[in-house]
N, CA, C and O atoms as CSV, one atom per row, in Angstrom:
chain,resi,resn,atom,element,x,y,z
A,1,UNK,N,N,-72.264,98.604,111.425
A,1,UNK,CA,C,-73.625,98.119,111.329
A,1,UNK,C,C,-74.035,98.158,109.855
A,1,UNK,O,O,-73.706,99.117,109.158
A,2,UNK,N,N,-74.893,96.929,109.264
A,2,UNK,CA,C,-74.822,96.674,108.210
A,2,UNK,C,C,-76.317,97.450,107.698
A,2,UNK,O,O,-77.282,97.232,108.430
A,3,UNK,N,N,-76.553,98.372,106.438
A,3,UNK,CA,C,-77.719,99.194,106.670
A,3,UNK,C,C,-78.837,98.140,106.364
A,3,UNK,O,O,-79.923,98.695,106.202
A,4,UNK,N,N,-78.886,96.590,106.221
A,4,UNK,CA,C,-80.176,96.193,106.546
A,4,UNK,C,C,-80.404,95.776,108.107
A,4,UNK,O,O,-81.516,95.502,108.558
A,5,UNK,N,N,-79.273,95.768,108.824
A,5,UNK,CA,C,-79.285,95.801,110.179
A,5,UNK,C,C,-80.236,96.942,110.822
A,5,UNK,O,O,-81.123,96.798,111.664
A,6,UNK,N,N,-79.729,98.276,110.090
A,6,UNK,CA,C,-80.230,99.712,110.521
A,6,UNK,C,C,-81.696,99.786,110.300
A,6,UNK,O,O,-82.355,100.431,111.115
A,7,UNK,N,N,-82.380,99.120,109.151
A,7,UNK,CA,C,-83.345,99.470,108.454
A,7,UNK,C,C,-84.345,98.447,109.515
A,7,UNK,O,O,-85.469,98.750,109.914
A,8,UNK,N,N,-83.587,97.166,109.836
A,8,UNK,CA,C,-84.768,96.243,110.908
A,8,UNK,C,C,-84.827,97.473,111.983
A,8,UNK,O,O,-85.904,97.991,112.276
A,9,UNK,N,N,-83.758,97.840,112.470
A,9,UNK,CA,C,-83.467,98.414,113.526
A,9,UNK,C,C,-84.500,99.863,114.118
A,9,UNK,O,O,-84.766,100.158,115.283
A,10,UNK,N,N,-84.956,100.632,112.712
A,10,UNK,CA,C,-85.429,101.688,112.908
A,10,UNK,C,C,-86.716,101.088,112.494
A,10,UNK,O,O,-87.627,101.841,112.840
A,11,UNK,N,N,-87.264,99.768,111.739
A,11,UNK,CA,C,-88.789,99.370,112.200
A,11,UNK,C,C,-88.824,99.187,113.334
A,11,UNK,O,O,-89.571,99.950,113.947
A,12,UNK,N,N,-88.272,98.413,113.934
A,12,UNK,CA,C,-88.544,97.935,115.247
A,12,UNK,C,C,-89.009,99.316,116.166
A,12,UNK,O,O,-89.808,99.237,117.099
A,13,UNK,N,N,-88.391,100.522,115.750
A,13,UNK,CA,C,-88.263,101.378,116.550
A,13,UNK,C,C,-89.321,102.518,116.108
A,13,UNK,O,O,-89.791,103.097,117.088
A,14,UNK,N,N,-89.727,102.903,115.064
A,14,UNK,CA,C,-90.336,103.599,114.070
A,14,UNK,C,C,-91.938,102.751,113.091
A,14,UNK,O,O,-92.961,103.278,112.654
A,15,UNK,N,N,-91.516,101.456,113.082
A,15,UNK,CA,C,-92.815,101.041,112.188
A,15,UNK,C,C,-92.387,100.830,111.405
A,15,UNK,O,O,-91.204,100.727,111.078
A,16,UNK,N,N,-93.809,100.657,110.655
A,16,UNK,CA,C,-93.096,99.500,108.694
A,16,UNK,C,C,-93.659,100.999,108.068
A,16,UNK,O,O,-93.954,100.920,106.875
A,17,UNK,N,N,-93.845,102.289,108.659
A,17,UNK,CA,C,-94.182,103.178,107.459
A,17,UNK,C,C,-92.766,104.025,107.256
A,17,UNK,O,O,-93.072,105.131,106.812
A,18,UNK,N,N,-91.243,103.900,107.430
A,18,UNK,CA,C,-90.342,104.864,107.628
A,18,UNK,C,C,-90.161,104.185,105.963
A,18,UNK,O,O,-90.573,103.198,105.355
A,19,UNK,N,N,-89.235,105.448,105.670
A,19,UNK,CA,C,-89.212,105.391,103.835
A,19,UNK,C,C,-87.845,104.657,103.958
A,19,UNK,O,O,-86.970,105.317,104.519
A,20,UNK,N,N,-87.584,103.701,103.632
A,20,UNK,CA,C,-86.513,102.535,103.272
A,20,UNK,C,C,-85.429,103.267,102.103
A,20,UNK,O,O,-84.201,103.190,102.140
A,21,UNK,N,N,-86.293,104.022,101.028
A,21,UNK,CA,C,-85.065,104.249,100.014
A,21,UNK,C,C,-84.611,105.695,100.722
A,21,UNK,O,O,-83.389,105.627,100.860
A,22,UNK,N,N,-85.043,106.820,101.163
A,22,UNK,CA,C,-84.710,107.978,101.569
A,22,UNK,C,C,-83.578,107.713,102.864
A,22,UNK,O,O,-82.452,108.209,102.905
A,23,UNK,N,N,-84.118,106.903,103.786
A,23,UNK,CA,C,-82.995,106.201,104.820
A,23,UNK,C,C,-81.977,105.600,103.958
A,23,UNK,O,O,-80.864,105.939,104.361
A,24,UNK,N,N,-81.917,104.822,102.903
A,24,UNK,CA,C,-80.738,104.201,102.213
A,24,UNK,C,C,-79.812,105.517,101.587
A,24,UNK,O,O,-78.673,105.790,101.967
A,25,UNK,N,N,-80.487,106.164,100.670
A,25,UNK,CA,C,-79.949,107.220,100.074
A,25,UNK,C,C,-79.677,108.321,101.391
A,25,UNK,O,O,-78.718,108.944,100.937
A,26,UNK,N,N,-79.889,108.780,102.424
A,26,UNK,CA,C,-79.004,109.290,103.418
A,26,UNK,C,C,-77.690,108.886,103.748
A,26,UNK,O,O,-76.697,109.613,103.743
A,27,UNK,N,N,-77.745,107.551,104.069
A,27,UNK,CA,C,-76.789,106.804,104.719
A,27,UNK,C,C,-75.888,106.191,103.814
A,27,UNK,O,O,-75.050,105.380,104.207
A,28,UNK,N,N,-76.032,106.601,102.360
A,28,UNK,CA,C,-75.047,106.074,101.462
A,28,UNK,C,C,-73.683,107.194,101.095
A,28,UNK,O,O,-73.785,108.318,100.603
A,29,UNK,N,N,-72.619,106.589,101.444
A,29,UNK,CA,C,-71.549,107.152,101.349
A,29,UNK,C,C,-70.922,107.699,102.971
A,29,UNK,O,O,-70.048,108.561,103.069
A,30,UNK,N,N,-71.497,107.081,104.029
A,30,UNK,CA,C,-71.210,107.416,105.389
A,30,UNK,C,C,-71.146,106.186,105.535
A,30,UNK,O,O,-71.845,105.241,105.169
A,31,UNK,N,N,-69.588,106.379,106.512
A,31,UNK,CA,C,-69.153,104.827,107.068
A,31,UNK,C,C,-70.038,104.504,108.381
A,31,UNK,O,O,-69.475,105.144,109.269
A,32,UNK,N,N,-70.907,103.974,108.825
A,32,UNK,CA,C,-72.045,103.817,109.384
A,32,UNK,C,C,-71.583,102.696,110.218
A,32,UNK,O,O,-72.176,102.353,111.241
A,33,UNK,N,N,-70.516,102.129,109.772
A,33,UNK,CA,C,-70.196,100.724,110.474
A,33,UNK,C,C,-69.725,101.769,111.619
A,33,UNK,O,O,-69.936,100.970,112.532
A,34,UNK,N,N,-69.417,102.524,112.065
A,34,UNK,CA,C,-68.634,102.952,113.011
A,34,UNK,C,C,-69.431,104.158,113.883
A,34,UNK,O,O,-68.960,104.817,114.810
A,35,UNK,N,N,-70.985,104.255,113.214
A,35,UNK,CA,C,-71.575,105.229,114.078
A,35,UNK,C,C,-72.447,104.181,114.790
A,35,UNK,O,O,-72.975,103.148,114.378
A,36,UNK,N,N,-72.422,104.833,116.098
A,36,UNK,CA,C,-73.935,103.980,116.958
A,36,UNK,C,C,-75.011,103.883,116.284
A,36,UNK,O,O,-74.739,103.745,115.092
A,37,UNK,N,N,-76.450,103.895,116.553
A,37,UNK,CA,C,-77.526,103.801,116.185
A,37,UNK,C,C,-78.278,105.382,116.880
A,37,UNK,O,O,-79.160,106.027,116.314
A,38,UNK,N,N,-77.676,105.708,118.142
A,38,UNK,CA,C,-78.120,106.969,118.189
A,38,UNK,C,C,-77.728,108.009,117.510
A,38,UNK,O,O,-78.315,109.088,117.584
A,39,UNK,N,N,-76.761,107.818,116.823
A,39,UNK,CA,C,-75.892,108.527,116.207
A,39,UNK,C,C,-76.324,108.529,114.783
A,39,UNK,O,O,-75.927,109.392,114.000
A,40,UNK,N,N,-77.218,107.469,114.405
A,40,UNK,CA,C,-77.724,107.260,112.786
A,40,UNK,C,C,-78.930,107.851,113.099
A,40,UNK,O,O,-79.108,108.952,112.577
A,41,UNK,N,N,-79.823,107.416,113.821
A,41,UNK,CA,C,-81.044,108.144,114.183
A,41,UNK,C,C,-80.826,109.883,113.748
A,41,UNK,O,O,-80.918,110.495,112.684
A,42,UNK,N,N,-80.510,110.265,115.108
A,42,UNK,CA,C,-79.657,111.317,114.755
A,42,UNK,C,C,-80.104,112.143,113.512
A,42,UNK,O,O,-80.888,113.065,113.286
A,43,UNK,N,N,-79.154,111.304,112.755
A,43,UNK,CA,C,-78.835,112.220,111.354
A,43,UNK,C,C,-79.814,111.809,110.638
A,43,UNK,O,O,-79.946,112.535,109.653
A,44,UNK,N,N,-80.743,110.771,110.695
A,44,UNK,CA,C,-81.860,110.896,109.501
A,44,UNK,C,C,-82.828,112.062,110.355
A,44,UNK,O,O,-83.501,112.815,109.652
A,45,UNK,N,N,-82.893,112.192,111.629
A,45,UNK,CA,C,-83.753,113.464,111.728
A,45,UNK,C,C,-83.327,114.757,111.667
A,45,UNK,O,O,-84.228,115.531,111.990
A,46,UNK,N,N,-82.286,115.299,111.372
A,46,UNK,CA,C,-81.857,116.054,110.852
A,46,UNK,C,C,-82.156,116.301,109.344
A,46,UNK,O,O,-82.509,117.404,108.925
A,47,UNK,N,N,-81.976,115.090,108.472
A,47,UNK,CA,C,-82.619,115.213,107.174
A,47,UNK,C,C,-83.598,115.368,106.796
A,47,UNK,O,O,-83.896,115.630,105.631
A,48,UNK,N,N,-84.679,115.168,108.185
A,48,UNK,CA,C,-86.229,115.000,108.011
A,48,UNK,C,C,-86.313,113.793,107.542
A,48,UNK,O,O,-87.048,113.932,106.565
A,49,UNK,N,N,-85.968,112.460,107.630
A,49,UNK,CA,C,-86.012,111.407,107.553
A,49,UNK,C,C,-87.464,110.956,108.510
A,49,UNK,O,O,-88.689,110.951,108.391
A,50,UNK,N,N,-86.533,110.642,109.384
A,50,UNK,CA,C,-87.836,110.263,110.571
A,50,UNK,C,C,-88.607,111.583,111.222
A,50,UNK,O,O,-87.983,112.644,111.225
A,51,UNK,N,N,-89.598,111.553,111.630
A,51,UNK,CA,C,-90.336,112.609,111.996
A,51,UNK,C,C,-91.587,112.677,111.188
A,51,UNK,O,O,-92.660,112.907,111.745
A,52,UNK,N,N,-91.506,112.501,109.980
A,52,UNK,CA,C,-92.171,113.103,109.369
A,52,UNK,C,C,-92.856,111.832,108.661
A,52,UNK,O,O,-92.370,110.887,108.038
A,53,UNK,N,N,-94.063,112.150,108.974
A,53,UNK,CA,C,-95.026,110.527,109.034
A,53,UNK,C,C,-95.452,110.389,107.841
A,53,UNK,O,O,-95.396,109.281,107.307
A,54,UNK,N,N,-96.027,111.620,107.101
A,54,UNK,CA,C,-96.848,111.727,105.971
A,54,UNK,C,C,-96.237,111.847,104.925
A,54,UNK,O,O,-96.956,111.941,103.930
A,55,UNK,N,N,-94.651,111.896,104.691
A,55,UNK,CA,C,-94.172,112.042,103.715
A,55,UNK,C,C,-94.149,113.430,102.439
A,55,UNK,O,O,-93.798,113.591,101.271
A,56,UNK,N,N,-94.710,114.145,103.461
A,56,UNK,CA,C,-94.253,115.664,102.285
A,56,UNK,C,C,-93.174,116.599,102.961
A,56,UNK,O,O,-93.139,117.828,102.906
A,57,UNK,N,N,-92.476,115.919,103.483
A,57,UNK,CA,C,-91.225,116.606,103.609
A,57,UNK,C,C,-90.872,117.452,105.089
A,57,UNK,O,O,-89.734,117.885,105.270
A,58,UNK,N,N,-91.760,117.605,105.934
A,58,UNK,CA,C,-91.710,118.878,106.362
A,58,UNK,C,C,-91.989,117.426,108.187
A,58,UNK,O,O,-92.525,116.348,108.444
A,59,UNK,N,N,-91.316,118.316,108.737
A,59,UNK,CA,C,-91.922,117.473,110.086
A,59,UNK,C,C,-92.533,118.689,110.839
A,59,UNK,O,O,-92.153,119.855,110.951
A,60,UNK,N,N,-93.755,117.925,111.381
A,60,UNK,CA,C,-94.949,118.964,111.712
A,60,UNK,C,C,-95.298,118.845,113.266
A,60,UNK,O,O,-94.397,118.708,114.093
A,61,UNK,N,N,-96.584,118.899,113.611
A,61,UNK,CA,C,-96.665,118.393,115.208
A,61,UNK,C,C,-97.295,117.377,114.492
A,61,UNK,O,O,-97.487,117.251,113.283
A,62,UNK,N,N,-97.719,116.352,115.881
A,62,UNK,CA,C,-98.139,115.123,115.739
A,62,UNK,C,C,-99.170,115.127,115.014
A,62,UNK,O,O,-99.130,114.360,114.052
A,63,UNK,N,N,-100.157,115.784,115.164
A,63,UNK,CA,C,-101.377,115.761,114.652
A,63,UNK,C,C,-101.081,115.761,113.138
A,63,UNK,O,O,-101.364,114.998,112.214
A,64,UNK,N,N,-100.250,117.172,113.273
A,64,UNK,CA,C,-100.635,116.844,111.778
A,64,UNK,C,C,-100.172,116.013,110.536
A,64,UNK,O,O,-100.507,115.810,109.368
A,65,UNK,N,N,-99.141,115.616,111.508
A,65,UNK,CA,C,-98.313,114.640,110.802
A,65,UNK,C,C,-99.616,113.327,110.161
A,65,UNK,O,O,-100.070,112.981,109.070
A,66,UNK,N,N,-99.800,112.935,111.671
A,66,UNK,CA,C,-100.999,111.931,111.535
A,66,UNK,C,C,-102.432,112.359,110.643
A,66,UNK,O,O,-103.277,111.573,110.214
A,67,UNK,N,N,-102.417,113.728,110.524
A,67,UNK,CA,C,-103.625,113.817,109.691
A,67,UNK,C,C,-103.399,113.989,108.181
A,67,UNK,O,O,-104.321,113.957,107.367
A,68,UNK,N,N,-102.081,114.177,107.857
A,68,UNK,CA,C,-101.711,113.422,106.262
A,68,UNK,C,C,-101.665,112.633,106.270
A,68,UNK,O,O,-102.247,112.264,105.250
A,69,UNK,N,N,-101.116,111.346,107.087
A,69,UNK,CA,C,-100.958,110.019,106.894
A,69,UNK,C,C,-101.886,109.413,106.744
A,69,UNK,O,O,-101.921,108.475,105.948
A,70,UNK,N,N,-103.019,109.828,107.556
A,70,UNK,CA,C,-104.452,109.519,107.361
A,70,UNK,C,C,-105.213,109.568,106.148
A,70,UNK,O,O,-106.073,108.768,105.778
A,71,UNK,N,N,-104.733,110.760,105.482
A,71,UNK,CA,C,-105.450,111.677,103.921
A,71,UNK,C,C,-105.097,111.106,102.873
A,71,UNK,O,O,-105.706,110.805,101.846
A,72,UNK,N,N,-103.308,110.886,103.453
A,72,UNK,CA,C,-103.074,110.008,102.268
A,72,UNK,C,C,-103.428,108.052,102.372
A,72,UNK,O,O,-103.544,107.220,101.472
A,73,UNK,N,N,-103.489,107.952,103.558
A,73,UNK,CA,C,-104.480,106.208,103.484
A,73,UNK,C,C,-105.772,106.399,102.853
A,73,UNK,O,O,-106.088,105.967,101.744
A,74,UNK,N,N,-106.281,106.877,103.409
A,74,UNK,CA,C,-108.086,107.133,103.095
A,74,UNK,C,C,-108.774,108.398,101.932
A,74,UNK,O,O,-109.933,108.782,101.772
A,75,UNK,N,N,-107.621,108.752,101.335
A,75,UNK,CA,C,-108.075,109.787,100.155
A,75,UNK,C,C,-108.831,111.210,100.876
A,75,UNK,O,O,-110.048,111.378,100.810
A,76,UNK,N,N,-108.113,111.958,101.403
A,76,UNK,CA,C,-108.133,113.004,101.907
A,76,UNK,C,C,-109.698,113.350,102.571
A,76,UNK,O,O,-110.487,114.176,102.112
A,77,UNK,N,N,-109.843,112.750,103.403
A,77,UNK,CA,C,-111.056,112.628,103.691
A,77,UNK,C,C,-110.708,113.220,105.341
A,77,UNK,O,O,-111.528,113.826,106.030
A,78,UNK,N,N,-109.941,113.033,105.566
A,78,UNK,CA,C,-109.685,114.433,106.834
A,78,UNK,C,C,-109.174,115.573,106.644
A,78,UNK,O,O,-108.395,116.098,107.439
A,79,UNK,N,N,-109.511,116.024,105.691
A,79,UNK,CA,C,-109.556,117.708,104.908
A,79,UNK,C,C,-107.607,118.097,105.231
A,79,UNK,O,O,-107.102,119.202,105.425
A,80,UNK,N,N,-107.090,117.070,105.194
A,80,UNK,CA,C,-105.801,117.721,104.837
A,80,UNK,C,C,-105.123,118.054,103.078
A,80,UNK,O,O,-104.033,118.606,102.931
């Protein structure tokens, strides 16, 4: 699987907010043609790839995931 294959693959599945270069730079240097897609999934959540909505690294519960993502759209205006 070709990683712009992967990258439609995990919008479709994830949204247009998953980080494109952090998914590239995971998956670079892994022969990928030969893992499934559950199997790529997988390993970007292991890296904290996916999960983690707001982008500081850490995968949280939902909320709070969503209440950085929010802080950081709207300038921290939901006291995160």
């Amino acid at each position: 699987m070709e990683i712009n294959e992967i990258i439609s693959q995990l919008k479709d599945k994830f949204g247009n907010s998953i980080n494109v270069e952090q998914i590239t730079e995971k998956l670079k240097g892994f022969d990928h043609s030969k893992m499934s897609f559950t199997e790529i999934i997988a390993k970007l959540k292991d890296g904290n790839i996916l999960g983690d909505l707001d982008g500081d690294g850490k995968v949280e519960s939902t909320i709070d995931e969503l209440k950085g993502k929010a802080s950081k759209m709207f300038g921290g205006i939901f006291g995160k």
